[in-house]
C-alpha positions in Angstrom: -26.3 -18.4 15.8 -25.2 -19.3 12.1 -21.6 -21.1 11.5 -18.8 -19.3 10.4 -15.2 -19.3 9.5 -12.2 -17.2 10.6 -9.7 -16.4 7.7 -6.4 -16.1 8.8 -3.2 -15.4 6.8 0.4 -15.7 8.3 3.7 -15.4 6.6 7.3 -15.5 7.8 8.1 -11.7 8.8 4.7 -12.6 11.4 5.4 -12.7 15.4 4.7 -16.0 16.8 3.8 -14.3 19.8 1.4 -11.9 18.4 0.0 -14.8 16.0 -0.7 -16.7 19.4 -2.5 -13.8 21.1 -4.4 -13.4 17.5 -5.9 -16.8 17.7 -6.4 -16.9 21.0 -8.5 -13.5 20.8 -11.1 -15.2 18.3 -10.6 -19.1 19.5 -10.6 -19.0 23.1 -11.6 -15.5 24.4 -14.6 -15.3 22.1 -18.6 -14.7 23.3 -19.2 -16.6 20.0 -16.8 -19.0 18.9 -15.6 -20.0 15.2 -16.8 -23.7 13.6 -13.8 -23.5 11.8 -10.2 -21.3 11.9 -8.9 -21.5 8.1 -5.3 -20.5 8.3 -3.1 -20.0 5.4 0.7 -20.2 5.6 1.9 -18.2 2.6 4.9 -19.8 1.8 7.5 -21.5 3.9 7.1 -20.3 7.5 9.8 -20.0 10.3 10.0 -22.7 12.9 8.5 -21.0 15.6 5.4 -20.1 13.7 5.1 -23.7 13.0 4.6 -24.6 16.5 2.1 -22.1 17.3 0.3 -23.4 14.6 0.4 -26.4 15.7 -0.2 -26.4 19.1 -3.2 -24.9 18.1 -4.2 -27.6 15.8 -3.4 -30.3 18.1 -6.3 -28.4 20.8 -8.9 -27.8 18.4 -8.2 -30.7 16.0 -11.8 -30.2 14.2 -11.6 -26.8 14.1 -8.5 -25.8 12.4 -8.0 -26.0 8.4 -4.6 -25.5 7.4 -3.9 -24.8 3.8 0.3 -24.4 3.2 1.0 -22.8 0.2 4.5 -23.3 -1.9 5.6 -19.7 -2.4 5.1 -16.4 -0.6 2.5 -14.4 -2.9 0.8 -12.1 -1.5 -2.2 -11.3 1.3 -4.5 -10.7 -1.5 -3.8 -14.3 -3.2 -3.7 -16.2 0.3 -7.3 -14.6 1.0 -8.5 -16.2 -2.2 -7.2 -19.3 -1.7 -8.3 -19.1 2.4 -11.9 -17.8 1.4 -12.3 -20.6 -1.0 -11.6 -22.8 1.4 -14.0 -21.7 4.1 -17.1 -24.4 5.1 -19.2 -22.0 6.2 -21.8 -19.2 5.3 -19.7 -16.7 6.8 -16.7 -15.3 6.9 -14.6 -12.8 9.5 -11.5 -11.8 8.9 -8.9 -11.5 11.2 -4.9 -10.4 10.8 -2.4 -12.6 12.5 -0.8 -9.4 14.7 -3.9 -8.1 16.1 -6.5 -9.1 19.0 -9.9 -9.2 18.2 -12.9 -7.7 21.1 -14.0 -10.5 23.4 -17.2 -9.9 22.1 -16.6 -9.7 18.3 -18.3 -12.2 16.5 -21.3 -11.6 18.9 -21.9 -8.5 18.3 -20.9 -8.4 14.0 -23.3 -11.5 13.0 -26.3 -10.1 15.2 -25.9 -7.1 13.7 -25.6 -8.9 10.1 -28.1 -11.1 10.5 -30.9 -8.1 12.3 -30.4 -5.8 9.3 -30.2 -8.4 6.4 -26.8 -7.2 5.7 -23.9 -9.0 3.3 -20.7 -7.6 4.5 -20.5 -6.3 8.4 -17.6 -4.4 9.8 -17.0 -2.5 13.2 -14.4 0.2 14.6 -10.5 -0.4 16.0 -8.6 0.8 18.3 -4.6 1.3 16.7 -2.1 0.5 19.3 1.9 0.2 19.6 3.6 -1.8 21.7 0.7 -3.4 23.7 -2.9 -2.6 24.1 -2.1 0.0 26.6 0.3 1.7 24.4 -3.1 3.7 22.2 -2.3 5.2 19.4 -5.5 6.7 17.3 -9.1 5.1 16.8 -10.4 4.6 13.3 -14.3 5.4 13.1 -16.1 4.6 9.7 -19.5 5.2 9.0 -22.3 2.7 10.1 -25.2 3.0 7.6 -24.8 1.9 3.8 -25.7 4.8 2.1 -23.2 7.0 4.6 -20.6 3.7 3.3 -21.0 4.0 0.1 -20.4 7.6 0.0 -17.4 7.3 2.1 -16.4 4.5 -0.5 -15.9 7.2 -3.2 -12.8 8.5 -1.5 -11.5 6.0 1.2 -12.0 2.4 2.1 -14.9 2.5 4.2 -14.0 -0.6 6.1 -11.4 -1.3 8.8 -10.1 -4.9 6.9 -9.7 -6.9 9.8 -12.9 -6.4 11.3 -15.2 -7.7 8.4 -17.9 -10.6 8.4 -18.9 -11.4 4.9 -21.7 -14.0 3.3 -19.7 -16.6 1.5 -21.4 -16.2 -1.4 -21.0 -12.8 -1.8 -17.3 -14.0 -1.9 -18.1 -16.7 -4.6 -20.1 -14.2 -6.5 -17.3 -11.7 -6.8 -14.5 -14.9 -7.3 -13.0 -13.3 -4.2 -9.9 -10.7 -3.5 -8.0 -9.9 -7.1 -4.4 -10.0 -6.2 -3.5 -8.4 -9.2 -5.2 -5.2 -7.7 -4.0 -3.1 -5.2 -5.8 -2.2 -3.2 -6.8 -5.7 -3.0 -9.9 -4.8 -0.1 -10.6 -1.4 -1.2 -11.2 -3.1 -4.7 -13.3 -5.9 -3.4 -15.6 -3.5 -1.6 -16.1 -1.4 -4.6 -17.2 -4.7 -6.9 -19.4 -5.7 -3.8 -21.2 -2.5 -4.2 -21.7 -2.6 -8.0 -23.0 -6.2 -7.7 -25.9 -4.6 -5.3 -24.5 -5.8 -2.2 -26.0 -4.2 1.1 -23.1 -3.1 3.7 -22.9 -2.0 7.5 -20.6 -0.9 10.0 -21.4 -1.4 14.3 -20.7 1.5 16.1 -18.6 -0.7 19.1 -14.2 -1.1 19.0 -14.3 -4.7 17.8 -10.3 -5.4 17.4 -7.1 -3.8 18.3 -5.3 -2.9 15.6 -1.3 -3.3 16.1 0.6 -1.0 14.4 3.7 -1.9 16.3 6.3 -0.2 18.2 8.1 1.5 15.3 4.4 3.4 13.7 6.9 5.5 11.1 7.4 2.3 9.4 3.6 1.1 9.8 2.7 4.5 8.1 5.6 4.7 5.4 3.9 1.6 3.7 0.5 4.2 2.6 3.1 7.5 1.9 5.6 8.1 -0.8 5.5 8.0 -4.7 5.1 4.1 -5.6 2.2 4.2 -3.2 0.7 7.6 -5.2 1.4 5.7 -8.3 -0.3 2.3 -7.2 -3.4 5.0 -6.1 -3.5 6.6 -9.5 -3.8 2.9 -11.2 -6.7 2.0 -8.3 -8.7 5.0 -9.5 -8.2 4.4 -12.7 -9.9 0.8 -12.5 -12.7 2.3 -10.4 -13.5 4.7 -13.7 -13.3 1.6 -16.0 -15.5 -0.5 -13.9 -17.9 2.3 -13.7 -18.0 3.0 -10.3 -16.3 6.9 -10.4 -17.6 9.3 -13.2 -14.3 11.7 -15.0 -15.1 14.3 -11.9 -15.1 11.7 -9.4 -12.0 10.5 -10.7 -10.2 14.2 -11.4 -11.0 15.6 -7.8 -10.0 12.3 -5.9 -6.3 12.5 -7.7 -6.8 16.3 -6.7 -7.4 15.8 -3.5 -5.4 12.2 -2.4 -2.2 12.4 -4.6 -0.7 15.2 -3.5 -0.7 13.9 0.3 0.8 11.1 -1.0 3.8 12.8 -1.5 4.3 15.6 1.1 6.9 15.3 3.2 6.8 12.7 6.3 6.3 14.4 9.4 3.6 16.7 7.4 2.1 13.6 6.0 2.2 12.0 9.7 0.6 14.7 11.2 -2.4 14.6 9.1 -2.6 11.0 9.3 -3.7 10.7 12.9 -5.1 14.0 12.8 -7.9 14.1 10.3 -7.5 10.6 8.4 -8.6 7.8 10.9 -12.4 9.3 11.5 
């Protein structure tokens, strides 16, 4: 099985209890464990965040990197800095709120590795309170040309859940966290620099979306998120990767949901956006 790192991001607004059960869902509970846990604290963390941390560092002393940065800046930027710092060939990505499949890792890098693949994601199950509490599964597509044609409308990977080559991440001088989206963005230069993608068919992590899901869901509705959209697409027509049309009918299409009201927007959400 080839080494990897686990990239890991936590700031102060994280759960030390849900960071715990994180890391404990790809350190512990794994098939196929991590050579390394890279986990960045963007900016000054509480104290009780600390000592998760660090309890964790003191069991697996030559596993865990920790790389504390100065000032809170953003997911995107602490991914650069994290992915930089990664040893290994590989890369997964995992949130600090959510619990990844016993079976994860097992089941991504096989998968990666059998069909010559550079970025590998899988399916999640979206949950509230605890894992009991379901909420929605997200299902993207599996093969790269069904991916890529997803790609021209919606991010065609569940972030959490990817496995990428480390040089693929080199290559494209990682996440831009000038962009947002920061992942949807890094897909679509991984695609235009050739790069072959795949999803597994199999739930690989449990997605929390947390007991109050109208405030989950507010953060992709209303008019600053249309706005941040319209600048997205507008990148993805200057890099070349959506024609005029492709760029017309997704503002056609995507805007306006953007700002219907909530419970309409809500509706829709679970009901025809997460397959």
């Amino acid at each position: 099985m080839i080494r990897f790192s686990v990239l890991i991001a936590v700031y102060y607004r994280d759960s030390p209890h849900y960071l715990k059960q994180a890391i404990e869902s790809v350190c512990v509970n794994q098939t196929v464990k991590p050579n390394q846990i890279v986990l960045v604290k963007d900016g000054n963390l509480t104290q009780e965040l600390d000592c998760v941390i660090d309890e964790f560092v003191r069991n697996f002393p030559t596993v865990f990197k920790v790389i504390a940065l100065e000032k809170n800046e953003g997911l995107a930027n602490a991914l650069k800095v994290g992915g930089s710092a990664c040893d290994y060939d590989l890369i997964a990505r995992m949130d600090a709120d959510d619990i990844a499949f016993h079976d994860r890792f097992e089941k991504q890098i096989n998968h990666l590795i059998n069909h010559d693949l550079d970025i590998i994601g899988g399916q999640i199950i979206e949950f509230g309170s605890d894992i009991s509490d379901i909420i929605s599964e997200r299902k993207v597509p599996l093969e790269h040309h069904e991916i890529i044609r997803f790609l021209k409308y919606r991010s065609p990977f569940s972030h959490p859940t990817i496995i990428f080559k480390k040089k693929m991440f080199d290559d494209l001088n990682g996440y831009d966290y000038r962009v947002f989206s920061e992942d949807y963005d890094f897909f679509v230069r991984a695609y235009l620099k050739g790069y072959k993608f795949g999803n597994i068919k199999d739930n690989v992590l449990w997605f929390r979306l947390g007991e109050n899901r109208d405030e989950a869901l507010k953060r992709r509705w209303g008019l600053v998120y249309a706005k941040n959209e319209v600048k997205l697409y507008k990148r993805f027509l200057d890099l070349g990767f959506y024609t005029l049309f492709d760029f017309t009918k997704v503002l056609f299409f995507k805007i306006p949901l953007r700002l219907l009201p909530f419970p309409v927007f809500k509706f829709l959400y679970f009901k025809f956006f997460r397959s």
